[in-house]
FINUVEX-478915 format. One record per residue (C-alpha): residue in three letters; chain; x, y, z. Coordinates in steps of 0.02 Angstrom, whole numbers, padded with zeros to 5 digits. Example, Ala and Ser with C-alpha at 12.3 -4.5 7.8 and 13.67 -1.06 7.14 Angstrom:
<nodes>
<type:Ala, mol:A, x:00615, y:-00225, z:00390>
<type:Ser, mol:A, x:00684, y:-00053, z:00357>
</nodes>
This chain:
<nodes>
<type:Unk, mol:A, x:03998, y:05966, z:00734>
<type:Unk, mol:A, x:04054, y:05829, z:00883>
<type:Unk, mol:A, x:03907, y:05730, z:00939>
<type:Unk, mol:A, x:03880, y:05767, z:01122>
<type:Unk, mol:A, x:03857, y:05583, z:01174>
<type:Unk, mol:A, x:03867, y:05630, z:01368>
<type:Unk, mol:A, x:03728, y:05760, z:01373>
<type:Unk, mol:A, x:03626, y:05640, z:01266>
<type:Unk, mol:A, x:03682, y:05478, z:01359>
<type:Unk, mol:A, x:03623, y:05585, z:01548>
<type:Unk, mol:A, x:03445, y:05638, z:01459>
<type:Unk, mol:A, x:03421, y:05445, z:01422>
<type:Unk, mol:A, x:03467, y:05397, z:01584>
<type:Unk, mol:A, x:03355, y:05535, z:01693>
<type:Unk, mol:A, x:03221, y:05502, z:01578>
<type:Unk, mol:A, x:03247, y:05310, z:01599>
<type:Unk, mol:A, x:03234, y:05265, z:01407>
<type:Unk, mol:A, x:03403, y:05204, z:01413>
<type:Unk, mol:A, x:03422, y:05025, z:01395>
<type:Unk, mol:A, x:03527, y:04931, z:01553>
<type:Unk, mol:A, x:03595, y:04756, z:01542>
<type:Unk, mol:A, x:03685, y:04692, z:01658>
<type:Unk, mol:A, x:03813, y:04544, z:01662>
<type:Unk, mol:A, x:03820, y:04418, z:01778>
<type:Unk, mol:A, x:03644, y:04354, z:01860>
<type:Unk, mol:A, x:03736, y:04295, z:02028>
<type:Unk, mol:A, x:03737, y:04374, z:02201>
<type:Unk, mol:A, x:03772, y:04563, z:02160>
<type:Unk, mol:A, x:03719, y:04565, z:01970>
<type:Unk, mol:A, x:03551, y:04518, z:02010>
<type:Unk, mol:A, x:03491, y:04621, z:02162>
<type:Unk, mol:A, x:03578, y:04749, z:02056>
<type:Unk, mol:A, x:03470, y:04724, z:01911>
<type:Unk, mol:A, x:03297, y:04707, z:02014>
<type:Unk, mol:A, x:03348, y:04878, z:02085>
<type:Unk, mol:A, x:03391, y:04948, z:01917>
<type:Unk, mol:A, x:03197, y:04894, z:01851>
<type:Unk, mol:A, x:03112, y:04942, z:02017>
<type:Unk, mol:A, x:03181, y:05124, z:01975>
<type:Unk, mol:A, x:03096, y:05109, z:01819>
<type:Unk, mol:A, x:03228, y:05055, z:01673>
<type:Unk, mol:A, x:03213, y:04916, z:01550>
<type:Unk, mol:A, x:03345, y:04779, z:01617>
<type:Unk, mol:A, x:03415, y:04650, z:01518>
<type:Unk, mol:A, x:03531, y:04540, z:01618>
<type:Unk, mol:A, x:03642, y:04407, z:01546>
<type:Unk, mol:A, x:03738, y:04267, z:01588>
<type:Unk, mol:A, x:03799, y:04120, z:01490>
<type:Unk, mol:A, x:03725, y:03974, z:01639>
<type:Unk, mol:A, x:03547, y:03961, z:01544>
<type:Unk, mol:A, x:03494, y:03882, z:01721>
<type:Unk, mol:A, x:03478, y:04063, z:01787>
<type:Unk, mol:A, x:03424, y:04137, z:01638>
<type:Unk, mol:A, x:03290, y:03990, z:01627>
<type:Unk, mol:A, x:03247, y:04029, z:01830>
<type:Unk, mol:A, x:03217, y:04219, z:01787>
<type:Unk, mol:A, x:03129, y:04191, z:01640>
<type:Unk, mol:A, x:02994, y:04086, z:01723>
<type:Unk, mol:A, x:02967, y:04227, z:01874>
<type:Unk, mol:A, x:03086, y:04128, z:01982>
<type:Unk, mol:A, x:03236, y:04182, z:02112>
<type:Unk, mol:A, x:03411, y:04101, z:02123>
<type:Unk, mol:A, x:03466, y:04229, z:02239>
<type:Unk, mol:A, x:03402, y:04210, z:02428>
<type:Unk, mol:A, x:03405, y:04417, z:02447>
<type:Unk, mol:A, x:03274, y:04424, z:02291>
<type:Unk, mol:A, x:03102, y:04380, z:02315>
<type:Unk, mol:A, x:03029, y:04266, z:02185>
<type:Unk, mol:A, x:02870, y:04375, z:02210>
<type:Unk, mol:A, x:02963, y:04531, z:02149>
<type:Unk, mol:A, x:03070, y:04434, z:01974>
<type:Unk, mol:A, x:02887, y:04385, z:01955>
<type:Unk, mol:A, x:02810, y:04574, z:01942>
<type:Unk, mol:A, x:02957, y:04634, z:01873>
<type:Unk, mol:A, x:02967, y:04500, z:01730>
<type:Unk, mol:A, x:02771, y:04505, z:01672>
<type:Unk, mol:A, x:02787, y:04699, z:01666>
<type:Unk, mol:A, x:02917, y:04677, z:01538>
<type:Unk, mol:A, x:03029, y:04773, z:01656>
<type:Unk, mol:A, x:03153, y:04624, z:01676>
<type:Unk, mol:A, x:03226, y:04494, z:01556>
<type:Unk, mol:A, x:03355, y:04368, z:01548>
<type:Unk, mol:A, x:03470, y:04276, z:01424>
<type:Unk, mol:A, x:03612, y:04202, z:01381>
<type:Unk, mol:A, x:03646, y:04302, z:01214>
<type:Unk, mol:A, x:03773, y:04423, z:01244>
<type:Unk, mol:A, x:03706, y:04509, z:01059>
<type:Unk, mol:A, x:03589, y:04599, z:01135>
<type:Unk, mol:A, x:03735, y:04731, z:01217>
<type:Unk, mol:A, x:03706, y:04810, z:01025>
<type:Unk, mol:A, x:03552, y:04892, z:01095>
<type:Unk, mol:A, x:03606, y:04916, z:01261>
<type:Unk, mol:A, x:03647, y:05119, z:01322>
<type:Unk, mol:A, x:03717, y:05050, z:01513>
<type:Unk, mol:A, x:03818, y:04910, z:01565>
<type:Unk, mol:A, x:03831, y:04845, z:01744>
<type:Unk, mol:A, x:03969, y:04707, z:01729>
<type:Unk, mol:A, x:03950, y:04591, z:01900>
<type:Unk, mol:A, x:04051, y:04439, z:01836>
<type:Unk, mol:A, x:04123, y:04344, z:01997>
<type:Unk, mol:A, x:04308, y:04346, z:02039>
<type:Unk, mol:A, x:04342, y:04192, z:02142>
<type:Unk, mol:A, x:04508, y:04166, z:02227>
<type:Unk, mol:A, x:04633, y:04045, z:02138>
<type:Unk, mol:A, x:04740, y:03914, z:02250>
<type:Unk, mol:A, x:04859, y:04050, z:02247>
<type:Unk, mol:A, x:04745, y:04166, z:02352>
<type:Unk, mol:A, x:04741, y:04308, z:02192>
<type:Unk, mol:A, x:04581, y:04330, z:02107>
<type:Unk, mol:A, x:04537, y:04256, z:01933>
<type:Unk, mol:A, x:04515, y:04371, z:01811>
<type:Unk, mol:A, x:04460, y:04268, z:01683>
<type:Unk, mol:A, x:04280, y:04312, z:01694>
<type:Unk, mol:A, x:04294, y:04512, z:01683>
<type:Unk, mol:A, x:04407, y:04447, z:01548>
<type:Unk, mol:A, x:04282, y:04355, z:01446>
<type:Unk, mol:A, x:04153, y:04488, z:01496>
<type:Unk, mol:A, x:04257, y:04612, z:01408>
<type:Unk, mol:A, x:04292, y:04517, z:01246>
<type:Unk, mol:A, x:04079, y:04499, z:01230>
<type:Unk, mol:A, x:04060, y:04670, z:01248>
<type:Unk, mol:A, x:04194, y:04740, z:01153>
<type:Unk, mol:A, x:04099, y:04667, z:00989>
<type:Unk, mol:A, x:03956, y:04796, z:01037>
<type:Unk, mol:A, x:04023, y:04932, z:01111>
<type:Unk, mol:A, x:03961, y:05112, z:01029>
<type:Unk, mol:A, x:03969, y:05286, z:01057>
<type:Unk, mol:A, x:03846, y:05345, z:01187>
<type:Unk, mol:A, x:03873, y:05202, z:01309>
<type:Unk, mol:A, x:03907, y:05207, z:01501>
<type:Unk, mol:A, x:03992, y:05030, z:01560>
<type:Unk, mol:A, x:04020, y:05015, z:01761>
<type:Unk, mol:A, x:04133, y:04870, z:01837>
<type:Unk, mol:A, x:04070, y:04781, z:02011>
<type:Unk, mol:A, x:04188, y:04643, z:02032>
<type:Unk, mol:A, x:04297, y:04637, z:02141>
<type:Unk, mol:A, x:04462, y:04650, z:02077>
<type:Unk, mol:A, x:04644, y:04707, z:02067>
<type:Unk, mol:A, x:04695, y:04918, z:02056>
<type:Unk, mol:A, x:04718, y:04964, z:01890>
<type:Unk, mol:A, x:04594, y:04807, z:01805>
<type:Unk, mol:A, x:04457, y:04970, z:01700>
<type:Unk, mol:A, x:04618, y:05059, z:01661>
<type:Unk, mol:A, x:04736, y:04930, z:01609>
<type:Unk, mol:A, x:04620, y:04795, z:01541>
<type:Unk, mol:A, x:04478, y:04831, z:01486>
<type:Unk, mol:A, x:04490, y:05005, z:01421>
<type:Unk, mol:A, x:04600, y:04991, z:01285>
<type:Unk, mol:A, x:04485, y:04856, z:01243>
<type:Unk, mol:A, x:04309, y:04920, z:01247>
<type:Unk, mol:A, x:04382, y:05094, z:01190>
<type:Unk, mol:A, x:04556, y:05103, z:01088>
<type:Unk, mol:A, x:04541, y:04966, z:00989>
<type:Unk, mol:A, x:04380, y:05019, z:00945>
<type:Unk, mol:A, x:04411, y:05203, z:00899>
<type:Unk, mol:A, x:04320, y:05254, z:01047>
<type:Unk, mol:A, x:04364, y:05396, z:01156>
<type:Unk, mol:A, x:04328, y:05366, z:01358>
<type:Unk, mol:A, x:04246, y:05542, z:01416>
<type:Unk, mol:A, x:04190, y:05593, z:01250>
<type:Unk, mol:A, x:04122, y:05431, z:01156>
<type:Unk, mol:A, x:04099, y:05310, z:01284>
<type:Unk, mol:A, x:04097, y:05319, z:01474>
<type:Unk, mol:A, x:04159, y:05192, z:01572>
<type:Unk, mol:A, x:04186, y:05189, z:01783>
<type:Unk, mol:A, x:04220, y:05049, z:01940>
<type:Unk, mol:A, x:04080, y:05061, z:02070>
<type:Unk, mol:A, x:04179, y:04908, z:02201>
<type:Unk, mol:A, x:04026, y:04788, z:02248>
<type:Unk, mol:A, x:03979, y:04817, z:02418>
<type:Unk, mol:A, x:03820, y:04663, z:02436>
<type:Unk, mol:A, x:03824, y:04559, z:02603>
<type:Unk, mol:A, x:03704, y:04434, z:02583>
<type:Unk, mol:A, x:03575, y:04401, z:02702>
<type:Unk, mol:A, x:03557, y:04549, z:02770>
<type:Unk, mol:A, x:03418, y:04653, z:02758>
<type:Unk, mol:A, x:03450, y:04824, z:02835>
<type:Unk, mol:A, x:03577, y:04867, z:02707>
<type:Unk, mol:A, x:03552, y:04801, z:02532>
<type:Unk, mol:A, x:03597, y:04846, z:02351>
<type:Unk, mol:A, x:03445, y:04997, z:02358>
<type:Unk, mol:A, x:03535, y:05079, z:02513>
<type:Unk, mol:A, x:03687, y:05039, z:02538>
<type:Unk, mol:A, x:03804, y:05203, z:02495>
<type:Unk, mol:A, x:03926, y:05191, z:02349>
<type:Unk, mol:A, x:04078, y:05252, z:02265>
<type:Unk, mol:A, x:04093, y:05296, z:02089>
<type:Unk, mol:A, x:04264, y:05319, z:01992>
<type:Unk, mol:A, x:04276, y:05354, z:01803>
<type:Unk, mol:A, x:04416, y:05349, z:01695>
<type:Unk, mol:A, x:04403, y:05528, z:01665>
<type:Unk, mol:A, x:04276, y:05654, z:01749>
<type:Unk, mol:A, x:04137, y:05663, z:01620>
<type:Unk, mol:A, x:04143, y:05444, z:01648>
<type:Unk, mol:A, x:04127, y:05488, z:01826>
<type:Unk, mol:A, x:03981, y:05627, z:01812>
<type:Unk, mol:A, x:03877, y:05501, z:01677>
<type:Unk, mol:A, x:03887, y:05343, z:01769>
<type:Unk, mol:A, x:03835, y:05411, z:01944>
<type:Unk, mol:A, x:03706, y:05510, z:01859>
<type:Unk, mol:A, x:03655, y:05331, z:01793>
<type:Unk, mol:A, x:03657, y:05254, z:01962>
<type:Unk, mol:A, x:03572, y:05402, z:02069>
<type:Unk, mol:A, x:03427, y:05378, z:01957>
<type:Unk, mol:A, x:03394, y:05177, z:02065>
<type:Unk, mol:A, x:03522, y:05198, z:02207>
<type:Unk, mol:A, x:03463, y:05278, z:02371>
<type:Unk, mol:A, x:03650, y:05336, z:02422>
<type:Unk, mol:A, x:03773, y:05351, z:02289>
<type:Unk, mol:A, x:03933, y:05446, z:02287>
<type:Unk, mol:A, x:04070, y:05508, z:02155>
<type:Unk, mol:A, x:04243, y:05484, z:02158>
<type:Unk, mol:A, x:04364, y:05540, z:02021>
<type:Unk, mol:A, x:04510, y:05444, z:02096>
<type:Unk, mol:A, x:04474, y:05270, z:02013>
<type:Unk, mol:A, x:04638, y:05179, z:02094>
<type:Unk, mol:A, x:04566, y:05225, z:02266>
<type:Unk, mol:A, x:04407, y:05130, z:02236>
<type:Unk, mol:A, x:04448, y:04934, z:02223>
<type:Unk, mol:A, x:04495, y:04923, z:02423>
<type:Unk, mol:A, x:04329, y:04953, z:02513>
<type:Unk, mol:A, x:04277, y:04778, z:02424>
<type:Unk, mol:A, x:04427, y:04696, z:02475>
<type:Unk, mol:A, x:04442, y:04752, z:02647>
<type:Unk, mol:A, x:04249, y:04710, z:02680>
<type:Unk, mol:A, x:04258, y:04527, z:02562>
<type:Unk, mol:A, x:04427, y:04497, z:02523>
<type:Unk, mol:A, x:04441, y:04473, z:02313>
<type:Unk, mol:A, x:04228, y:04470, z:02307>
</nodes>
């Protein structure tokens, strides 16, 4: 009989036993991983400049739109760690990637960090796991790049063994009316059931979250409101 890694991956998830990391500690991954623990979940984030994994660690903010106060509460709880060991996506059940995408002299967005982000967690990608790009980037980047990585080379079937969806970024720092919490967003998987698992994932922390099966559709909102993140 076919494991049914969705149903089990959605229990996980409403329950809040599943295990979140999150890549990339800077201006969206972080806020996005306070959230994620304030709902309730165990957060790991990760990111390989040990000066913001050493800043976390010690209850301390990099990010002007996180309180030190609340890393503080969040990291003595055991609700939110850092580190710089990308191993620890073995245990993980839910992957934010929020890698930057800075513009090149050419004006075009450099991939090269959704790239590398891939190639780390392609080595521990299993069955049962819901991965969600936020950066910024070109149409076609989940499809085209990084499925046939974290899924056909591996054997792994998007919609049926893994689940994997682009949720475009949509952080303006500084303000504090509209923040990661409440800020609405779009969801797109690759397939439906990618679509269904990751917004169940993100309704369980996000105030106003949407789903979209049209995943092409979803990289412009980002661009049009900060052009290439």
């Amino acid at each position: 009989m076919t494991q049914n890694y969705k149903a089990a991956l959605e229990k996980k998830l409403e329950e809040k036993s599943a295990r979140v990391a999150v890549l990339g500690l800077g201006y969206v991954g972080l806020p996005l991983a306070v959230v994620f623990a304030e709902a309730g979940f165990h957060v790991i984030g990760i990111d390989p400049d040990s000066r913001k994994v050493d800043t976390i660690r010690r209850g301390d903010s990099h990010i002007h739109d996180v309180p030190a106060e609340q890393v503080k509460r969040l990291v003595e709880v055991g609700r939110l760690q850092a580190t710089t060991d990308f191993s620890v996506l073995g245990n993980a059940d839910a992957v934010s990637i929020c890698v930057p995408t800075p513009l090149r002299k050419t004006g075009d967005p450099d991939l090269s960090f959704i790239l590398n982000a891939t190639e780390e967690l392609a080595k521990y990608m299993h069955p049962g796991m819901v991965v969600v790009l936020e950066s910024t980037t070109y149409p076609g980047t989940t499809r085209e790049i990084m499925l046939p990585k974290l899924g056909g080379e591996r054997g792994l079937a998007a919609g049926e063994d893994i689940f994997l969806a682009f949720s475009p970024e949509r952080v303006d720092p500084g303000r504090s009316d509209w923040t990661t919490y409440n800020t609405p967003k779009v969801i797109g998987g690759i397939t439906l059931a990618c679509s269904q698992v990751a917004a169940a994932w993100y309704r369980q922390a996000l105030q106003r979250s949407c789903r979209s099966t049209r995943l092409r559709s979803l990289r412009w909102p980002s661009c049009w409101k900060t052009p290439f993140g």
